[in-house]
Backbone bond lengths (Angstrom), bond angles and torsions (degrees), N, CA, C in turn:
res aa  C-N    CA-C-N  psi(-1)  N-CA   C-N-CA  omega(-1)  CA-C   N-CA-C  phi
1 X - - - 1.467 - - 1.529 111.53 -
2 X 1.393 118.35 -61.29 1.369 102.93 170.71 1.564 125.36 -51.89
3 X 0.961 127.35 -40.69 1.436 104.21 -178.57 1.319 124.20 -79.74
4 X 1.308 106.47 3.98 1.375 115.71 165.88 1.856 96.55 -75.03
5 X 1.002 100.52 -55.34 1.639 99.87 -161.47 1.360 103.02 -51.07
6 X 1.425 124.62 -40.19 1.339 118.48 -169.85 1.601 94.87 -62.06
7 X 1.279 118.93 -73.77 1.537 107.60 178.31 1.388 135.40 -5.85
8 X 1.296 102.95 -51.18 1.419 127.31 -168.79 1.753 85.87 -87.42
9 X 1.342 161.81 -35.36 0.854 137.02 -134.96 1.991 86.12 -124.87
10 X 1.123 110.11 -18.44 1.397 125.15 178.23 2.045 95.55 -69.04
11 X 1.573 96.94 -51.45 1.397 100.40 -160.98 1.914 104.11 -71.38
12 X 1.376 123.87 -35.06 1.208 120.65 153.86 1.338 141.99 -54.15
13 X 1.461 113.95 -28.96 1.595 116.10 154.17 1.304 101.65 -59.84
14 X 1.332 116.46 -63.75 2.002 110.47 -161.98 1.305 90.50 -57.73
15 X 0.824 160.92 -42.63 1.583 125.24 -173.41 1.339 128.75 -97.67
16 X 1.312 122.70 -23.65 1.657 128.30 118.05 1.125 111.64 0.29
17 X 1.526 119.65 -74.77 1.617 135.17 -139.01 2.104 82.88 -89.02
18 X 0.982 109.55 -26.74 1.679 109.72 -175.20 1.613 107.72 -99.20
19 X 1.365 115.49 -19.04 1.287 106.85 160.20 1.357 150.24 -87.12
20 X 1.360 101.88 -16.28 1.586 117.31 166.25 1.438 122.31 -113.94
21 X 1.238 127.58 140.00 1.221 141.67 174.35 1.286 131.31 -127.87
22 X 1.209 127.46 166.29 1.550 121.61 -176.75 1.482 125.77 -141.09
23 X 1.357 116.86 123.92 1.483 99.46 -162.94 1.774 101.36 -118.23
24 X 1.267 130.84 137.24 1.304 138.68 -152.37 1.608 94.03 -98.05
25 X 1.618 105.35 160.33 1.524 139.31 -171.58 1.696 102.52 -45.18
26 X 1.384 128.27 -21.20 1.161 115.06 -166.41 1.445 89.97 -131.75
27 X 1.058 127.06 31.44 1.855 119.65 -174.98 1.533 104.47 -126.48
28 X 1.350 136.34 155.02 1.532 132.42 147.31 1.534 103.03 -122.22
29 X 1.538 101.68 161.32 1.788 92.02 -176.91 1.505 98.68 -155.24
30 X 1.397 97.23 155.64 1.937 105.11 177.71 1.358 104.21 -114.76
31 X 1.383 92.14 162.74 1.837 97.70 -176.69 1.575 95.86 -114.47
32 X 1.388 118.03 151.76 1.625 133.98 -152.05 1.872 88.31 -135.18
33 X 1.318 109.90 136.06 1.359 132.19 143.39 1.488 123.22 -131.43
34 X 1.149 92.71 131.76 1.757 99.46 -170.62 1.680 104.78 34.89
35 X 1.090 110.27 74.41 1.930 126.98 167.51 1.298 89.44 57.12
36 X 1.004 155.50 -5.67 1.757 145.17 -171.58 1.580 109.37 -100.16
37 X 1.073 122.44 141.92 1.881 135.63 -152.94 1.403 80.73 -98.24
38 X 1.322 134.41 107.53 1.806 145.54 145.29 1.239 129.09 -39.29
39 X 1.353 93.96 -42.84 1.537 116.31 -170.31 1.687 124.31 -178.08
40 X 1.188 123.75 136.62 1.734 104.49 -134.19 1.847 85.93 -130.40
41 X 1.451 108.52 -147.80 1.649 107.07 166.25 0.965 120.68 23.49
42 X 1.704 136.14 31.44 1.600 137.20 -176.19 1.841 99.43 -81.37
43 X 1.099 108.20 114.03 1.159 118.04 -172.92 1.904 115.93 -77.51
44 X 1.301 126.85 161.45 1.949 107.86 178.02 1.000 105.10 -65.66
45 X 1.640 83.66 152.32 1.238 116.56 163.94 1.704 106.92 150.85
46 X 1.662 110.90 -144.76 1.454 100.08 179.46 1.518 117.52 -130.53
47 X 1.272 126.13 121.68 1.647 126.70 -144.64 1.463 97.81 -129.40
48 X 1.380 105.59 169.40 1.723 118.70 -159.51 2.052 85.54 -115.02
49 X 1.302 104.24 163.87 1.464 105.06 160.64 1.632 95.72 -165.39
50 X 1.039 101.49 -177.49 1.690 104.62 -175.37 1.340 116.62 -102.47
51 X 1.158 106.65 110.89 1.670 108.31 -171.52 1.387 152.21 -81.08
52 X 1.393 118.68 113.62 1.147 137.69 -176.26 1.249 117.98 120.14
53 X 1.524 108.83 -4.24 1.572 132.05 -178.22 1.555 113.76 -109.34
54 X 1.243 111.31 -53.26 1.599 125.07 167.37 1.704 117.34 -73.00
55 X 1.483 131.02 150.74 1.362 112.46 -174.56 1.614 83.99 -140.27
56 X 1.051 139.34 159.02 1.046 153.55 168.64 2.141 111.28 -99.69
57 X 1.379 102.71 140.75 1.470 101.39 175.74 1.756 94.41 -135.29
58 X 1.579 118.26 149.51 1.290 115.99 171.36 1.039 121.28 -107.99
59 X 1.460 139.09 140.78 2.237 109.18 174.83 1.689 88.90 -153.20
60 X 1.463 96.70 139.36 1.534 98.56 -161.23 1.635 100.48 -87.79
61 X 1.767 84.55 175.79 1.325 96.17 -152.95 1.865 101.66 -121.52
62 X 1.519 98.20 12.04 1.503 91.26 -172.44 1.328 102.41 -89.14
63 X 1.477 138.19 -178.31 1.516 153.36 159.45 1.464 96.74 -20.64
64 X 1.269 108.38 148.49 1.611 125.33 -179.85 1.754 90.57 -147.44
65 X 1.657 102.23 138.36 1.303 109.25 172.42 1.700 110.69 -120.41
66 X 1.216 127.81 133.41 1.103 144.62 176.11 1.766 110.94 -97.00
67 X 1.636 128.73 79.73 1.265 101.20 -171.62 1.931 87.65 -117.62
68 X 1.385 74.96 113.97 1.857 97.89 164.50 1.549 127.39 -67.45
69 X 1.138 102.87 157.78 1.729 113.27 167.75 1.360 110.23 -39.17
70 X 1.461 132.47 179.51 0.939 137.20 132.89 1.860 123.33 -62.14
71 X 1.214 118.96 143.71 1.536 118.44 -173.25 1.442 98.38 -130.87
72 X 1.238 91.11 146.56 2.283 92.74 171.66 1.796 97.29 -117.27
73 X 1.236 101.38 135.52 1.507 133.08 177.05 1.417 113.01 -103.92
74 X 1.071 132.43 146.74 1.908 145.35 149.36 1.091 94.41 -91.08
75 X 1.595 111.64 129.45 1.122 138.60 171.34 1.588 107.23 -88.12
76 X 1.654 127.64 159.76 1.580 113.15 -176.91 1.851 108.10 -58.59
77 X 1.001 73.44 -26.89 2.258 69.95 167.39 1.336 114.49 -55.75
78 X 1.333 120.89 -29.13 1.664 119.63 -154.56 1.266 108.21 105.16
79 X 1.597 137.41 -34.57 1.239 152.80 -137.21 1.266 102.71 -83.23
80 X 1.889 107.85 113.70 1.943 107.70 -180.00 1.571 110.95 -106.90
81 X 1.571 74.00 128.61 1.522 117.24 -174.80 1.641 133.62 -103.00
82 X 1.656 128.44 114.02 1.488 107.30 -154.18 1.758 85.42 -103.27
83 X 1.488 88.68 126.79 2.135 95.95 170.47 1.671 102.14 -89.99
84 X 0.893 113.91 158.64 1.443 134.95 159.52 1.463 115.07 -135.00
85 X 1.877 110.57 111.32 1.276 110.73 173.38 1.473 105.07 -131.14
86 X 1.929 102.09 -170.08 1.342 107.01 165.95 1.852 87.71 -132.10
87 X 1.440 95.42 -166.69 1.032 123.94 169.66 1.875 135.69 -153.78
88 X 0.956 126.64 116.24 1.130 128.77 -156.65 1.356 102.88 -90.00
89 X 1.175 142.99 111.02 1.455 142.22 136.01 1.634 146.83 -128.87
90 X 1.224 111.84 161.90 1.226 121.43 -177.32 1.737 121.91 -107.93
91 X 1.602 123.29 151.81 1.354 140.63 -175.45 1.835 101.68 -88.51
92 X 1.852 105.74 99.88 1.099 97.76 170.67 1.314 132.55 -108.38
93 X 1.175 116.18 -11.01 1.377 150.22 175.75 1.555 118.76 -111.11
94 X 1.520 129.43 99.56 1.539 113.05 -149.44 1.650 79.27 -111.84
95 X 1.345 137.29 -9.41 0.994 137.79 -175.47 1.942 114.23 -74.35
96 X 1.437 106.72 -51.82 1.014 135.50 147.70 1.444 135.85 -47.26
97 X 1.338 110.49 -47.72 0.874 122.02 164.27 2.010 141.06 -79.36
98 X 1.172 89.87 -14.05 1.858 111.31 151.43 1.221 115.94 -76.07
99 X 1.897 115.04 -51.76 1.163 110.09 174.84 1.397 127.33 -34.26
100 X 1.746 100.83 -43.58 1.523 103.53 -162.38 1.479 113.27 -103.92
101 X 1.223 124.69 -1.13 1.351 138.54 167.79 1.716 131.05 -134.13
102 X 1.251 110.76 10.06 1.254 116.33 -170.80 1.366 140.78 65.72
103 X 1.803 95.73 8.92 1.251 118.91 179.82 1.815 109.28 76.84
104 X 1.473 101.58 14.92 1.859 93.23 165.33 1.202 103.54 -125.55
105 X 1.586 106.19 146.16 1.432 142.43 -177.05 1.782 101.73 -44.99
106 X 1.418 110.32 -60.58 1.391 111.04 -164.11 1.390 107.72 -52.37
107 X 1.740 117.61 -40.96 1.624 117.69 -170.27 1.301 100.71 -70.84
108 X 1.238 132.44 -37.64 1.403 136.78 -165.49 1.647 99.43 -52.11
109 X 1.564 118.37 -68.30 1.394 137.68 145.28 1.149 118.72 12.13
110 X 1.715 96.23 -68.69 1.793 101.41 -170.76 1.407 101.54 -74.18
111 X 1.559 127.58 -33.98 1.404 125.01 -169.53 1.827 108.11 -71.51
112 X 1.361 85.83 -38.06 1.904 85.82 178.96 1.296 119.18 -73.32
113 X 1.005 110.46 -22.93 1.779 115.61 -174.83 1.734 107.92 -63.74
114 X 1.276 120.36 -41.36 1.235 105.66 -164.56 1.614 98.58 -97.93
115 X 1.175 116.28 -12.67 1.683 109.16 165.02 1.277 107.07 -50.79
116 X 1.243 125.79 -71.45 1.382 130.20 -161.65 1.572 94.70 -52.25
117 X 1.137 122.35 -83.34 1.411 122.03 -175.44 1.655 119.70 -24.43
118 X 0.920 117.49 -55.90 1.408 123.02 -173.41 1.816 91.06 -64.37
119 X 1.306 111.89 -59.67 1.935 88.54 165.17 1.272 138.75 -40.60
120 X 1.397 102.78 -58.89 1.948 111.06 154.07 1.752 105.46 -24.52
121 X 1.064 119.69 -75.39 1.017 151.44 -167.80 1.747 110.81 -32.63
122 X 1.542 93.73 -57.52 1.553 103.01 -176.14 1.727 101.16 -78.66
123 X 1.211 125.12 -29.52 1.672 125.83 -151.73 1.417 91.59 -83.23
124 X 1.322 114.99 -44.89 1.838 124.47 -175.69 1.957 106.52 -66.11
125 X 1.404 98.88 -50.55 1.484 98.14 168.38 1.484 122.02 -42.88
126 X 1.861 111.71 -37.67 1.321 107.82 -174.55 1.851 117.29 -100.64
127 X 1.674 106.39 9.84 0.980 97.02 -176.35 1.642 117.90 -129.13
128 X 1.039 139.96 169.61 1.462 139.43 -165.39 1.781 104.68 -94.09
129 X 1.251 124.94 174.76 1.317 106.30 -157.07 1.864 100.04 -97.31
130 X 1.777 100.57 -12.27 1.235 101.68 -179.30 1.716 106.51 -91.01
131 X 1.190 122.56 2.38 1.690 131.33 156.50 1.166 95.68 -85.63
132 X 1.487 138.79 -74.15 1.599 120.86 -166.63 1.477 98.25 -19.73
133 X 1.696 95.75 -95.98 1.618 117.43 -166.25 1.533 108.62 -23.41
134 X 1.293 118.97 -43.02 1.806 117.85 173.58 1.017 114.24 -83.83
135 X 1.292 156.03 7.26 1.772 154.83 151.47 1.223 109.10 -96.36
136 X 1.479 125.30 -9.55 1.427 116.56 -154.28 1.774 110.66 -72.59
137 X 1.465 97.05 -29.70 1.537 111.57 178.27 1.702 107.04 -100.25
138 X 1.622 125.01 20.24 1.594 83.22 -170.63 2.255 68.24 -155.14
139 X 0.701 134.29 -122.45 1.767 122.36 178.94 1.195 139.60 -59.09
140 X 1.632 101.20 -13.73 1.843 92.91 165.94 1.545 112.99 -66.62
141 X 0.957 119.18 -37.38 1.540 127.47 -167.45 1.616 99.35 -45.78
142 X 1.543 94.55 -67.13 1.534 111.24 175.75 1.488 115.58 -37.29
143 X 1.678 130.10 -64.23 0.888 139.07 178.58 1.375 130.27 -54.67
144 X 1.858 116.13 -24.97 1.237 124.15 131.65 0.892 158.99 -81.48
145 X 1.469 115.53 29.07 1.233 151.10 -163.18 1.789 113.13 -129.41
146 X 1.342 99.85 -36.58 1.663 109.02 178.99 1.425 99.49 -88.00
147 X 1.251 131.06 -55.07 1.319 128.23 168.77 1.326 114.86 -60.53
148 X 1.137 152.48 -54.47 1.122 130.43 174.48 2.085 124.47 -58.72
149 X 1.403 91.76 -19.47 1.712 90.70 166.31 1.100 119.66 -73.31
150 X 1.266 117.64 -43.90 1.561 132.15 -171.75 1.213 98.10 -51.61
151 X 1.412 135.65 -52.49 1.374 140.13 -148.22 1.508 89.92 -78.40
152 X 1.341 110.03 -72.00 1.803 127.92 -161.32 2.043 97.36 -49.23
153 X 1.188 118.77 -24.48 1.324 93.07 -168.07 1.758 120.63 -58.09
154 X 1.365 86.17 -9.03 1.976 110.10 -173.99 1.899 105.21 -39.25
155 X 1.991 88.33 -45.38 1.137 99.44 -148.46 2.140 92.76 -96.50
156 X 1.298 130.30 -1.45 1.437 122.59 162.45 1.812 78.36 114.83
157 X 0.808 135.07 24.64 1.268 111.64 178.89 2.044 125.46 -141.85
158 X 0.633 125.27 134.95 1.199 126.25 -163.19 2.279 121.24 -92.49
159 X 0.836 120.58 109.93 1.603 120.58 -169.82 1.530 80.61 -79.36
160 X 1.160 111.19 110.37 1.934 123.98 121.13 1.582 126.08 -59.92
161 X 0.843 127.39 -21.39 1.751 117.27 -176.70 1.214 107.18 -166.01
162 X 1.004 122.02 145.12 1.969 125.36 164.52 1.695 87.17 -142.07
163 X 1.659 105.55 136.24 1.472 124.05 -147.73 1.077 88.82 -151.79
164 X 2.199 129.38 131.41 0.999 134.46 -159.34 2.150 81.13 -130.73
165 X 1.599 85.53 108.07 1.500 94.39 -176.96 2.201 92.23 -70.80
166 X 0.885 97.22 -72.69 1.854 113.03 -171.91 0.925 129.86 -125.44
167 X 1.765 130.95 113.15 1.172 133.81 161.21 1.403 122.69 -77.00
168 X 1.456 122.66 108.03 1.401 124.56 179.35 1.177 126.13 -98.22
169 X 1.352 151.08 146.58 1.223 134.03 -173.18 1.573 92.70 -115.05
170 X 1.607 125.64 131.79 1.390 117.63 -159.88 1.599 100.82 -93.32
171 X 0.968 96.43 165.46 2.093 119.26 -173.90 1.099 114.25 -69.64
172 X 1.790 123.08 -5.54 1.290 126.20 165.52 1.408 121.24 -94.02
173 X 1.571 104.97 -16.92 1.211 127.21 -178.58 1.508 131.12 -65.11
174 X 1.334 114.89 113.47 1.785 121.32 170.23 1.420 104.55 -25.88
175 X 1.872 118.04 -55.73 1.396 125.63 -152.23 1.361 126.95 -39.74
176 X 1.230 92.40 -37.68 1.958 108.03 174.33 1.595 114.52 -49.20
177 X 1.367 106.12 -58.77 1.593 110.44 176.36 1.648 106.07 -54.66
178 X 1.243 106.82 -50.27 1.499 110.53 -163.64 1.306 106.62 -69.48
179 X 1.102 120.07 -25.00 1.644 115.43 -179.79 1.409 110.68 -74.13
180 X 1.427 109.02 -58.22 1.593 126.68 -169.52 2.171 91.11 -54.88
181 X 1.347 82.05 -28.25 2.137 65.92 -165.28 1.734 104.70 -68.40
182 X 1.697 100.44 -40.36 1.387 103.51 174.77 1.434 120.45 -47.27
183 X 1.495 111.08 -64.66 1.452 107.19 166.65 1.061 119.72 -27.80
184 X 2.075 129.54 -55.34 0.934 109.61 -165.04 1.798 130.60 -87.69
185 X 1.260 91.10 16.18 1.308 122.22 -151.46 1.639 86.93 -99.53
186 X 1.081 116.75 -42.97 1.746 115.31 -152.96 1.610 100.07 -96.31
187 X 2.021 101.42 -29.18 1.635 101.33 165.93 1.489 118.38 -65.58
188 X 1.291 115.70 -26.99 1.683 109.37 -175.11 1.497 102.67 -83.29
189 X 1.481 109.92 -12.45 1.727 102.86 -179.92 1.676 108.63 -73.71
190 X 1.532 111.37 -43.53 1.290 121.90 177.58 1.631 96.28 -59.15
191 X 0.904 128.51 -88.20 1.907 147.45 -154.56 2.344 77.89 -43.51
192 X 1.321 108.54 -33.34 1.740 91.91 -171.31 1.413 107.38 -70.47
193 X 1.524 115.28 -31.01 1.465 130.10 -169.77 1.384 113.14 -74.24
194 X 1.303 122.08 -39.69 1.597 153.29 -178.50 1.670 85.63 -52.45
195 X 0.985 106.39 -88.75 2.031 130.02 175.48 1.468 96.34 -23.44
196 X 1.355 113.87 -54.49 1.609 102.82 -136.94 1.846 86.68 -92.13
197 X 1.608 117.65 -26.12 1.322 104.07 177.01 1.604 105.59 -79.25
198 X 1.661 142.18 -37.77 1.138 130.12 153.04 1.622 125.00 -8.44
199 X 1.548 93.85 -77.07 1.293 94.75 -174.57 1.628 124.25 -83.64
200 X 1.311 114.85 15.85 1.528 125.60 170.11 2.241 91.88 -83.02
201 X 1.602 98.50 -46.82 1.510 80.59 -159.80 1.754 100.11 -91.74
202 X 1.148 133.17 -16.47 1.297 126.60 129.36 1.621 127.13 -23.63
203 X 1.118 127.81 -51.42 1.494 122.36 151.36 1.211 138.32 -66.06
204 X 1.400 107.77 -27.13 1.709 110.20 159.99 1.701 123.60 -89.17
205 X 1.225 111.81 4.01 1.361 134.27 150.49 1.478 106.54 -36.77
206 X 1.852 75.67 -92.96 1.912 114.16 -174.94 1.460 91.71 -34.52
207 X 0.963 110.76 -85.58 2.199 133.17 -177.07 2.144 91.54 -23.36
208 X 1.188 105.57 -67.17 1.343 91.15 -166.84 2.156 123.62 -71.12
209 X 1.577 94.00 -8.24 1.381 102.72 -177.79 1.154 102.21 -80.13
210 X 1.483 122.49 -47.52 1.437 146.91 175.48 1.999 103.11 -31.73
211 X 1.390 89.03 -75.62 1.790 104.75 172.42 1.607 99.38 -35.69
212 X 1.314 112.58 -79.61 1.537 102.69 -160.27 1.817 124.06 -52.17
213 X 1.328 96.94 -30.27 1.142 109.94 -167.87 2.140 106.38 -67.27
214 X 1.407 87.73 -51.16 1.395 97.07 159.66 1.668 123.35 -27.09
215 X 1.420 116.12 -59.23 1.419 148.23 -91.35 1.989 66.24 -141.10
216 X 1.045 130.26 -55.06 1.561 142.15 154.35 1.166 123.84 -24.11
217 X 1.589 104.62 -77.65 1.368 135.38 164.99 1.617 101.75 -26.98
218 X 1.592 98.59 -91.34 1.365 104.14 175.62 1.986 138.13 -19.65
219 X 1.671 79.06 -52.03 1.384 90.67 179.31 1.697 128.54 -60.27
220 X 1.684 90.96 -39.43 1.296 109.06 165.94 0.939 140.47 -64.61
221 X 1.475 132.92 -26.75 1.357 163.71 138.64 1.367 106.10 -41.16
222 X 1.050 119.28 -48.34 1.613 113.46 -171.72 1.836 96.41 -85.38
223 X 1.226 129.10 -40.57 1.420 111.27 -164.88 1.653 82.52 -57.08
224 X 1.584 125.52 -63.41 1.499 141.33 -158.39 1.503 77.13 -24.83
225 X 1.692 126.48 -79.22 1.397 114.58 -145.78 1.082 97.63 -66.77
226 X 1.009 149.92 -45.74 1.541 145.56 178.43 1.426 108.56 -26.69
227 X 1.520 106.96 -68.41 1.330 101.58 -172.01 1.978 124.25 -89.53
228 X 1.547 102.00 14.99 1.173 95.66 160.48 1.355 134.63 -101.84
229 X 1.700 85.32 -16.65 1.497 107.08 161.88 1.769 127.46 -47.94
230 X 1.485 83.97 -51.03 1.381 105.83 173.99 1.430 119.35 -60.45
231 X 1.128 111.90 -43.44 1.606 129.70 174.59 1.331 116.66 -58.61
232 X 1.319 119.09 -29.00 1.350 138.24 170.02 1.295 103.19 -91.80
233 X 1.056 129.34 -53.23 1.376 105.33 -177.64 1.957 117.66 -53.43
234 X 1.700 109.29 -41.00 0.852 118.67 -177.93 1.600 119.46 -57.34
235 X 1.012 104.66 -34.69 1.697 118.95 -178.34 1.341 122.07 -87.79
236 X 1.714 124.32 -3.06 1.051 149.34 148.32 1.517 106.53 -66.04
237 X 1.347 113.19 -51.39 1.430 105.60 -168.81 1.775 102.28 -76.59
238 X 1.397 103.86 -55.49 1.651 76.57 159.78 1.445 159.50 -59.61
239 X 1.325 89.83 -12.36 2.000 90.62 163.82 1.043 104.16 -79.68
240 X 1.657 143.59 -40.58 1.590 157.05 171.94 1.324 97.23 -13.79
241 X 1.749 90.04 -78.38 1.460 105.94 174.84 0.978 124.71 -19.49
242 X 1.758 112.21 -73.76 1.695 140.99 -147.93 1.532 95.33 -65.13
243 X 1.644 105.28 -62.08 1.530 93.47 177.74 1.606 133.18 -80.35
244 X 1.401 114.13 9.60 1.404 116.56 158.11 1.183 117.38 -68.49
245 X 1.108 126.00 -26.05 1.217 118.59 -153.58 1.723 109.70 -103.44
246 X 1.256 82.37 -34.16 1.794 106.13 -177.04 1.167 118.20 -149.72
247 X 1.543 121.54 95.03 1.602 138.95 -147.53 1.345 106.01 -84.05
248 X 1.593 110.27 -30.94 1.501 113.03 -140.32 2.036 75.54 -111.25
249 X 1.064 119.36 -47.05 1.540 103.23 178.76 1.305 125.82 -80.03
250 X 1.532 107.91 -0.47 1.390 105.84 167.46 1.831 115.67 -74.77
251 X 1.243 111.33 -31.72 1.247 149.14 -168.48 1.268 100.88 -56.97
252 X 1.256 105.52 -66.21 2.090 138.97 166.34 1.544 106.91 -36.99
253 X 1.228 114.29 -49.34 1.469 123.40 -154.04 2.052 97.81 -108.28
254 X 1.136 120.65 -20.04 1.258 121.88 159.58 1.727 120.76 -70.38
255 X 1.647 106.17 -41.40 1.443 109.03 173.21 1.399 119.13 -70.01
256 X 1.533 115.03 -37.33 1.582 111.66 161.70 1.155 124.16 -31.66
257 X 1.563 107.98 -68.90 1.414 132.06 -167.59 1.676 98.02 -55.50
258 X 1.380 123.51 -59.30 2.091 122.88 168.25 1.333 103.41 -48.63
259 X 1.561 132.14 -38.54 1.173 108.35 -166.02 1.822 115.71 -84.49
260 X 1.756 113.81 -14.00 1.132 119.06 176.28 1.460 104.03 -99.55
261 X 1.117 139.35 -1.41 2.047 137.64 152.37 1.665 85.60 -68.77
262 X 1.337 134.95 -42.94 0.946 130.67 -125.19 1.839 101.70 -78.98
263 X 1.888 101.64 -63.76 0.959 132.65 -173.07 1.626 109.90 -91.50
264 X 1.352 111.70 27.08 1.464 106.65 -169.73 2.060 122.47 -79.21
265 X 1.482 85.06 -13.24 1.405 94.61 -167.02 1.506 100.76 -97.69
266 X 1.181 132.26 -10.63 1.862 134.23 140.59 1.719 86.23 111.23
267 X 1.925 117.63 -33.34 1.583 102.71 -165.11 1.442 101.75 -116.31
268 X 1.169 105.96 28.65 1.931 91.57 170.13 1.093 122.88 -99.44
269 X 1.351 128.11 158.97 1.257 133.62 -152.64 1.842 102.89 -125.63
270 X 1.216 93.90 118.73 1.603 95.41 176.26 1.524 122.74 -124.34
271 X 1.422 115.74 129.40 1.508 106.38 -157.09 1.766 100.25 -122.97
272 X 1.826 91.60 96.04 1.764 83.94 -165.30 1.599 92.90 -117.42
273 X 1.616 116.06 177.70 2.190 110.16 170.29 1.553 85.06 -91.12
274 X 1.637 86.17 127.59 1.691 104.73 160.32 1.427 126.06 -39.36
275 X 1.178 126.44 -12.62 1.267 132.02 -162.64 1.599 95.18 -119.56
276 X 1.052 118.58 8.99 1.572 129.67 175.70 1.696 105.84 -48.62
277 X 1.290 112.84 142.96 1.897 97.74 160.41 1.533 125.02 -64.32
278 X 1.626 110.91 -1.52 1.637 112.67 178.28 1.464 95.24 -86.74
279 X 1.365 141.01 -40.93 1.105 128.69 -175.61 2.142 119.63 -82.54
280 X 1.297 94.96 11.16 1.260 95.57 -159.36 2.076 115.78 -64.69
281 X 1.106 104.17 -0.96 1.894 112.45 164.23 1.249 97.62 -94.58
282 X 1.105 151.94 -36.66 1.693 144.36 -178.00 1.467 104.37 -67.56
283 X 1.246 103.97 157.44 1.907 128.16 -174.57 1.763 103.42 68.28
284 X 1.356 82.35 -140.42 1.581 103.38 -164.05 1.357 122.72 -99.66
285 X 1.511 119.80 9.94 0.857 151.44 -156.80 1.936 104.69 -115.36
286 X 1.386 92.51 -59.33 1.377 110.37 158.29 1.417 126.02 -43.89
287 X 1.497 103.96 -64.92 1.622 102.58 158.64 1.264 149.42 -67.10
288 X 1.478 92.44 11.48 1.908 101.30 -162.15 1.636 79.49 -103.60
289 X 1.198 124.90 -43.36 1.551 117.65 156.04 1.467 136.75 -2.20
């Protein structure tokens, strides 16, 4: 009897030991009868299958990185360009994803590799090298990332990221000249624009100093007549005065003043009749006054 029992207790582990399995926190797994997937997406934990008939396979389910060669692209310029990326993905479909690779990583690899690329491929074709370099951090990423999922889901698997480590321009390559000329080409456009708006508000400077100064001028000129006007008027009213009051010494004190404009230069010669009205305070005539 006992060694029967062991038998029997031998023969209940082995199928025990063939009926349960366990698949861990970062794994998903399908169960296989005769090469055909039973049941696929079995998520962790610890599961029953039918034993000796059913086989269990595991294939993980965490981040997978794809980091490729370097590749050279034509840009819509023509312009060849070597990218260096990776690609981040994950196994979402394990059902699907056996189908299309046999359930190994490396084939998956070879199938994903040229998806992505041939995306690279088309986005660089449609863009200039000074768009690459400016999308590379803000929607190309994105845009190689949606296209390359779309494609890969064929194969059970899902792209999280496509990541452009380095754009190089290679040592055989025209691009170098052509870039550096552009640069320098687009700096002399700025440094021309810089100048040409300078000296626009440099002229409305000049133009507006010009105005005021004018505008100065003017002003000044007019008080001037203002106040010489005034000055004249004022000095009118005082001779008015001067000779109202006293006709005959205003008279006196006006001929002084002609005779010193008159004689101021000490050598001129003036040939007038003494009895002239300019001489009329001189002689005896003067003194009878």
């Amino acid at each position: 009897m006992r060694p029967a029992i062991l038998i029997v207790a031998a023969l209940v582990l082995l199928v025990l030991a063939n009926s349960l399995f366990t698949v861990s926190e970062h794994q998903t797994a399908a169960l296989f009868r005769l090469g055909a997937i039973t049941r696929s997406d079995i998520q962790p934990g610890l599961h029953f299958k039918v034993p000796f008939i059913e086989s269990v396979r595991r294939f993980d389910r965490r981040l997978l990185t794809l980091d490729a060669q370097p590749e050279r692209y034509l840009t819509s310029e023509k312009k060849d360009v070597s990218v260096d990326f990776f690609v981040r993905w994950r196994i979402v479909d394990v059902s699907r994803f056996y189908q299309a690779t046999g359930g190994n990583e490396s084939n998956a690899l070879a199938r994903l590799n040229p998806i992505v690329k041939e995306a690279l491929r088309n986005e660089f074709n449609q863009r200039t090298l000074a768009e690459v370099v400016a999308d590379v951090r803000t929607n190309l990423t994105d845009v190689l990332k949606a296209k390359s999922d779309e494609a890969a889901r064929a194969l059970g698997i899902t792209v999280v990221d496509v990541r452009i480590k380095r754009i190089e321009l290679p040592e055989d390559s025209e691009v170098i000249d052509s870039v550096f000329r552009r640069m320098r080409e687009e700096r002399r456009r700025v440094a021309n624009e810089l100048r040409a708006q300078g000296g626009e508000a440099a002229e409305r400077v000049r133009a507006d100093a010009d105005r005021q100064a004018n505008v100065l001028l003017a002003e000044a000129e007019r008080d001037a007549q203002t106040l010489r006007g005034e000055g004249d008027a004022r000095a009118a009213e005082v001779y008015a005065a001067a000779y109202g009051s006293d006709a005959e010494f205003y008279g006196f004190y006006r001929s002084l003043q002609a005779y010193r404009e008159a004689f101021r230069g000490g050598t001129d010669v003036m040939v007038l009749d003494p009895n002239s009205e300019f001489f009329r305070y001189f002689g005896e005539g003067a003194r009878a006054r």
